[in-house]
C-alpha positions as CSV (number, residue, x, y, z in Angstrom):
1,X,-3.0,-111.0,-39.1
2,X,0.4,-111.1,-38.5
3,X,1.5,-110.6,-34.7
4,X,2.8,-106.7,-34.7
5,X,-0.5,-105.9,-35.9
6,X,-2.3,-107.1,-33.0
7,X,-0.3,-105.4,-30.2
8,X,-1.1,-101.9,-29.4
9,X,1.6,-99.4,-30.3
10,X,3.1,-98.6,-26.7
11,X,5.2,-96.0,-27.8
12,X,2.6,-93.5,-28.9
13,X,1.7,-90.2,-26.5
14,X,-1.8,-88.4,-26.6
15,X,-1.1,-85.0,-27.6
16,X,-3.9,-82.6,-26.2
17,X,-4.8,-79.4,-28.2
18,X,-4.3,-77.1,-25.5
19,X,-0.9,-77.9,-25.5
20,X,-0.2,-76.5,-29.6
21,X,-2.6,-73.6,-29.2
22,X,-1.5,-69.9,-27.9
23,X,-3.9,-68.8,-24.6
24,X,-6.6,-66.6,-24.7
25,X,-8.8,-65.3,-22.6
26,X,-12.3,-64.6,-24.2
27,X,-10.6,-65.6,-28.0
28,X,-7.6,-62.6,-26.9
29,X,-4.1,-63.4,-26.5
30,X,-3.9,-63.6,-23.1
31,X,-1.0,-60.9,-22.5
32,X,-3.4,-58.3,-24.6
33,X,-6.4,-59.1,-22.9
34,X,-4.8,-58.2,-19.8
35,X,-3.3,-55.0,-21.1
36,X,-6.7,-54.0,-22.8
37,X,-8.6,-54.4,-19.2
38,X,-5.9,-52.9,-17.1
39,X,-6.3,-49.6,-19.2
40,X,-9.8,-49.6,-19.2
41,X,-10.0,-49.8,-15.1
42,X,-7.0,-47.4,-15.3
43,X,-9.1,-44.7,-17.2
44,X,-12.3,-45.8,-15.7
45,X,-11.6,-45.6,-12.2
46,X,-8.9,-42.2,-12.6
47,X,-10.8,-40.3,-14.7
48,X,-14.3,-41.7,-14.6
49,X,-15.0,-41.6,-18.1
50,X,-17.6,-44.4,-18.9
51,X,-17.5,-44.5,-21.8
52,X,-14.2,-45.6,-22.2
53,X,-15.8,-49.3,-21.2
54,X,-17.3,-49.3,-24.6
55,X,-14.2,-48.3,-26.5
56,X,-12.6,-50.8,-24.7
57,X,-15.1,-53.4,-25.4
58,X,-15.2,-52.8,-29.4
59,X,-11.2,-53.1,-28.9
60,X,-11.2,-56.6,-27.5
61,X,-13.5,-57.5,-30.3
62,X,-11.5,-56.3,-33.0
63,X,-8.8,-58.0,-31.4
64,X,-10.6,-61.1,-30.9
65,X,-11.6,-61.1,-34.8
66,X,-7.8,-60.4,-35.5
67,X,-6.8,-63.7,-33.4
68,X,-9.2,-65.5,-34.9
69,X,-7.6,-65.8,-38.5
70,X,-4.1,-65.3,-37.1
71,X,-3.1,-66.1,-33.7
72,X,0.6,-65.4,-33.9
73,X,-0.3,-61.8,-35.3
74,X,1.7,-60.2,-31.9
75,X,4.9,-62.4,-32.3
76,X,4.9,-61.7,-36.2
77,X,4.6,-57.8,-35.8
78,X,7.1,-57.5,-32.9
79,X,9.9,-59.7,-35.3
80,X,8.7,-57.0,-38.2
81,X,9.4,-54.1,-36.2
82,X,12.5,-55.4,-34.2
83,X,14.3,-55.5,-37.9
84,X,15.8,-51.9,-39.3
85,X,14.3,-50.7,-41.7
86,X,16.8,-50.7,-44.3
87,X,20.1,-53.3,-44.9
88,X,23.2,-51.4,-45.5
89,X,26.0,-54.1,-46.6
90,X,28.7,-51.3,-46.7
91,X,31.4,-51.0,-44.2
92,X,31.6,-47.9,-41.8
93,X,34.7,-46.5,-40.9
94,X,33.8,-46.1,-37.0
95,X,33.2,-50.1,-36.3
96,X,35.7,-51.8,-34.1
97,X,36.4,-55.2,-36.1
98,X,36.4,-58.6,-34.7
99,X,34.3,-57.4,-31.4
100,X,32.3,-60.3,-29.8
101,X,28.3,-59.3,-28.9
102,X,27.9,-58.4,-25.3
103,X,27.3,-62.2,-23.8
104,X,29.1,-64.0,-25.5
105,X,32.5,-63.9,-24.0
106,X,33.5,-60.0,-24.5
107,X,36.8,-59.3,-23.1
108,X,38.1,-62.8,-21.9
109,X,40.8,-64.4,-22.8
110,X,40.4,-67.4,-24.7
């Protein structure tokens, strides 16, 4: 064996799964699992419907089954629905031309 072969490779870094997944809590995106319980206890303990548990329950499932085959589902519908619905590449008469975004240096001098 030549002698590369018989040192270890010292440049190589464990990478641990829980670092690459999304978290969950009970197989839910955390931020919806949180949102799901908060509105049960909210209609549970106002208005003392129940029942709302079980709605709530069957929810967290669905959602669970949902994250299961896709666990950027939430990221990938808010980009969807943060686009317009339509592209328009015709020019308006009421935009100001040559405008920087608000951020990005509106209004200084350069």
């Amino acid at each position: 064996m030549a002698p590369a072969q018989l040192q270890p490779d010292l440049r190589s870094t464990p990478v641990y799964r829980s670092l690459l997944e999304r978290k969950t809590i009970a197989g839910v995106e955390d931020r919806m699992a949180i949102f799901n319980a908060t509105l049960a206890l909210a209609v549970v303990m106002g208005s003392g419907l129940w029942y709302w548990l079980v709605a709530a329950a069957a929810f967290h499932l669905a959602i669970a089954r949902l994250t299961r085959h896709d666990p950027w589902l939430r990221q990938v519908y808010i980009g969807y629905a943060r686009q317009s619905d339509r592209y328009d590449p015709w020019p308006r008469t009421g935009l100001r031309q040559g405008r920087r975004p608000a951020g990005f240096g509106r209004d200084l001098l350069c």
